[in-house]
C-alpha positions in Angstrom: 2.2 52.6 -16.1 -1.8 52.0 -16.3 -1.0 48.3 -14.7 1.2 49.2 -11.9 -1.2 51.7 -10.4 -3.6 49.2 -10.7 -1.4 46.7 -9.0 -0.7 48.9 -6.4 -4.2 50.1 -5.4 -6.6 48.9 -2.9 -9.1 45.9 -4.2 -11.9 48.1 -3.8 -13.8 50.2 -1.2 -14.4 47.5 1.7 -15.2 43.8 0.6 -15.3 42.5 -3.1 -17.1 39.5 -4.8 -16.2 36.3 -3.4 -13.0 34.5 -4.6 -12.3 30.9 -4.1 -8.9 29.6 -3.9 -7.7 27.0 -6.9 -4.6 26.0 -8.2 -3.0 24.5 -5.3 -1.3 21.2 -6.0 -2.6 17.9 -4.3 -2.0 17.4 -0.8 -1.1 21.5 -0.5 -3.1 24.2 0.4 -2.4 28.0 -0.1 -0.7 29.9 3.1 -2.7 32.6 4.6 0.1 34.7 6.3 0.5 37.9 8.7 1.3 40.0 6.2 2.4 40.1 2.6 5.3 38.1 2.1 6.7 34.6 2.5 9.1 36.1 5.7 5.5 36.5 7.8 3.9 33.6 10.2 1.0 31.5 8.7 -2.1 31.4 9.9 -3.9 28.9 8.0 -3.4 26.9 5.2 -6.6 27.1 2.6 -7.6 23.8 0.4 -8.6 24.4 -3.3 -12.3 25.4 -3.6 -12.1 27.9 0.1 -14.4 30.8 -0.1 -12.3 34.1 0.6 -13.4 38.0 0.5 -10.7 40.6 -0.7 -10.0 43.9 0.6 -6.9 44.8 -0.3 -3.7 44.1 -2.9 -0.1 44.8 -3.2 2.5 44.3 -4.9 5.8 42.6 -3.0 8.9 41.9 -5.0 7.5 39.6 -8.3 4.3 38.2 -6.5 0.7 40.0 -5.8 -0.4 39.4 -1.9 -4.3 40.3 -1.1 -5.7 40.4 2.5 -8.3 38.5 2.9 -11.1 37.0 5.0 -12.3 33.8 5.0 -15.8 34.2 3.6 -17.9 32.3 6.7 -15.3 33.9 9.5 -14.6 37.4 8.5 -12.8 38.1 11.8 -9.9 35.7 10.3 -8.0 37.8 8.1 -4.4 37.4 6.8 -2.0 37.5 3.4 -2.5 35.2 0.2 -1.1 35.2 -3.3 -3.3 36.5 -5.4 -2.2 33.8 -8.4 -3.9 31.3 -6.5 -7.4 33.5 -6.0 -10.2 33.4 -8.7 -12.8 35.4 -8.8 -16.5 33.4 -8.2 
């Protein structure tokens, strides 16, 4: 029960630490989207080692989506897995 409010709750009041993206396999990059699901538009794709802030995370189906901003444009924001986001 503890764990799925804590899934389901924002990231924190406005922006967190910095995250970098890692765990992408060669030659892919992680899909910043609309919104928090696979069904939305990307954006952007992010390389391993991209510098992201969180503001918020959800839960959708099995997988954890986070809207973030990239860290040195914080205008761009979107949808990312949160399995692929570690915390710097």
């Amino acid at each position: 029960m503890t764990a799925a409010l804590l899934i389901t709750q924002p990231a924190g009041a406005g922006l967190r630490d910095r995250f970098e993206v890692f765990g992408v396999p060669d030659g892919d990059m992680l899909k910043m989207r609309g919104g928090p699901g696979t069904g939305f538009d990307v954006i952007l794709g992010l390389p391993n080692g991209t510098v992201v802030r969180i503001y918020d995370c959800t839960q959708t189906g099995s997988t954890r989506w986070c809207e973030i901003s990239l860290d040195k444009a914080r205008g761009l924001r979107g949808y990312a897995s949160w399995a692929y986001l570690r915390e710097l």
